[in-house]
Steps between C-alpha positions, in 0.01 A plus 500: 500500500518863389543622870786255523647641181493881648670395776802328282485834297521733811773281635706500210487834423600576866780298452583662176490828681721362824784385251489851288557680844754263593672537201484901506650477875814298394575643160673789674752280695614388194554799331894592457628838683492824297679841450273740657764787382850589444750828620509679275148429339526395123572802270589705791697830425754563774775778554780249517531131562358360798727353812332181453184348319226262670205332459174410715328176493160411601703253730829442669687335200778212662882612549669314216597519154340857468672716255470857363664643140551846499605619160574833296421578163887385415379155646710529812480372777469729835336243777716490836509178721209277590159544497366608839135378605317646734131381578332527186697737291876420346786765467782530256794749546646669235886639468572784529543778200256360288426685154177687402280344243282215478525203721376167483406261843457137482369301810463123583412368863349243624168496651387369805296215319869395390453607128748750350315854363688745326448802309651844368422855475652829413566875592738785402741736665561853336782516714841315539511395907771700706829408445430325133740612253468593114533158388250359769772328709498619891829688597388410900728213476630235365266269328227690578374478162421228223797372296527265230651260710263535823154536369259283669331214323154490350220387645574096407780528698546534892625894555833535723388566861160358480370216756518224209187167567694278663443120430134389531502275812284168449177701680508782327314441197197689403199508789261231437171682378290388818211699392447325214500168675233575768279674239520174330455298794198729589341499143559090534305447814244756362419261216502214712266612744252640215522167333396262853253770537341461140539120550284519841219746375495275135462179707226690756351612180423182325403326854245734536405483104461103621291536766175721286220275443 
């Protein structure tokens, strides 16, 4: 009886082991997408504002409803147009004649699991960019520059010029964790097999118990 016991303890702690392994291998595949850095890096010091600001993902984050807040100290706005996505990182262009001083970024995309991410960081320009004018607002043209009446919305709100989600279609709902269901189904017919094993060696167990003078 104690050898069969050993060999229901070895087998249960190898199955033990087999599920914590199995577990370890699919944890990652359900971890979300993250910001791996951003251009400029938080608390940069630059000589005037950047062209445009980005950041990199550990993955390729999906086309839609991405969005990017680029804001002065005055809380205007200065993102131009749509996000633009490129592999993993995403790009935001700023307007033109944008003031020096502190700026603050905002970011949401959304990942390539299907879940939305977002985030913010900051940097500062010493410098106003070329063609910026006392007051901050660009001289290159017309509506270059923020205005009461043209800033862009916060971040709860779609931007102008960015790819908006469209409707979900009726298949697009979140993936279906499969790797949860086969570690289940593998930790199920684990438990089954150790218990018609234990059943067999029990029953051998007491036949032979029977069969002592």
């Amino acid at each position: 009886m104690r050898s069969i016991r050993r060999q229901l303890l070895s087998v249960l702690l190898g199955t033990f082991v087999f599920a914590a392994a199995l577990l370890g291998f699919s944890a990652p595949a359900l971890a979300h997408d993250t910001a791996e850095s951003s251009s400029p890096a938080q608390g940069a010091t630059l000589e005037a504002p950047p062209e445009k600001v980005s950041v990199t993902f550990t993955k390729n984050p999906l086309g839609i409803g991405a969005q990017f807040s680029v804001k002065d100290s005055a809380g205007a706005e200065w993102a131009d147009g749509a996000v633009e996505i490129l592999d993993n990182v995403a790009s935001q262009k700023l307007k033109a004649g944008a003031p020096a001083g502190a700026y603050t970024v905002a970011w949401r995309v959304v990942s390539s699991d299907s879940h939305p991410i977002e985030g913010t960081f900051g940097f500062t320009a010493t410098a106003a960019a070329s063609g910026a004018s006392p007051s901050g607002v660009s001289t290159a043209g017309a509506g270059a520059g923020p205005t009461a009446s043209a800033g862009v919305p916060g971040m709860g709100t779609p931007q102008p010029g960015v790819t908006v989600a469209p409707e979900p279609a009726v298949d697009a709902s979140e993936p279906f964790p499969w790797s949860l269901v086969i570690f289940a189904a593998v930790a199920l017919g684990l438990l089954v097999t150790i218990g018609i094993l234990a059943k067999r060696r029990l029953s051998a167990g007491s036949d032979d118990d029977t069969e002592e003078p």
